[in-house]
C-alpha positions, 0 to 999 in steps of 0.5 A, a space after each residue: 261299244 253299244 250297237 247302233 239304235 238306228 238298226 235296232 228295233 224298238 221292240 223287245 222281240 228278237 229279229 230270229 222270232 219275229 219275221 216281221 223284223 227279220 224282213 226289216 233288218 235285211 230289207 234295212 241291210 239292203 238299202 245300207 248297201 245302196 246307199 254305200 253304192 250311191 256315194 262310191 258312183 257319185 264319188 266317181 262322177 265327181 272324179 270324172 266331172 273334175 277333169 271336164 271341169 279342168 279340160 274346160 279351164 284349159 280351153 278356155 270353155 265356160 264352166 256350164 253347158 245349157 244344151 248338154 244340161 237340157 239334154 241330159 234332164 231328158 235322158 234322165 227323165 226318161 230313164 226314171 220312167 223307165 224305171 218307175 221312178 218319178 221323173 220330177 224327183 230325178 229331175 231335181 236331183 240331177 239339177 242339184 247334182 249339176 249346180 255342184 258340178 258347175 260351182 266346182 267347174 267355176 272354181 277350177 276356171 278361178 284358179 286357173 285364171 289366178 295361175 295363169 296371171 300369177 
């Protein structure tokens, strides 16, 4: 099996002479980790979001939340600041976050309408 050419420098030089490319492995290595992290807590939070989803179903709650939603773009905007991070960027990425889980939350109630009717 060849290595992966995404993590092999594109030089001829060794990671163990150069420290250049010692530094980019591990910093390399390090965002691997994160975004192994990301993918296991975004898995949880969809874990979590579909049981919201199904707990509406069964109340017959609609499947989005404008207030909480609004809420919670502030809260994460403010933590991106806190985090120097740029607010925009988190914005957007909790607002797609928040359309998958509505769509997911449409679904649920979908189904469960046809259940209850069949």
């Amino acid at each position: 099996m060849s290595p992966d050419p995404s993590n092999t420098p594109h030089t001829s030089k060794s990671a163990a002479s150069d420290p250049a490319l010692a530094e980019l492995e591990r910093l390399r290595a390090s965002i691997d980790n994160i975004d192994a992290a990301l993918i296991h807590m975004l898995a949880e939070r969809f874990r979590c979001t579909q049981e919201v989803g199904k707990l509406k179903a069964r109340a017959h709650l609609p499947p989005a939340d404008p207030s909480r939603e609004t809420r919670q773009i502030e809260r994460l905007r403010q933590l991106a600041r806190d985090a120097h991070l740029d607010p925009d960027f988190a914005e957007k990425f909790l607002a797609f976050v928040i359309r998958e889980v509505i769509r997911h939350h449409e679904a649920i109630a979908a189904d469960a309408r046809r259940t209850s009717k069949g």
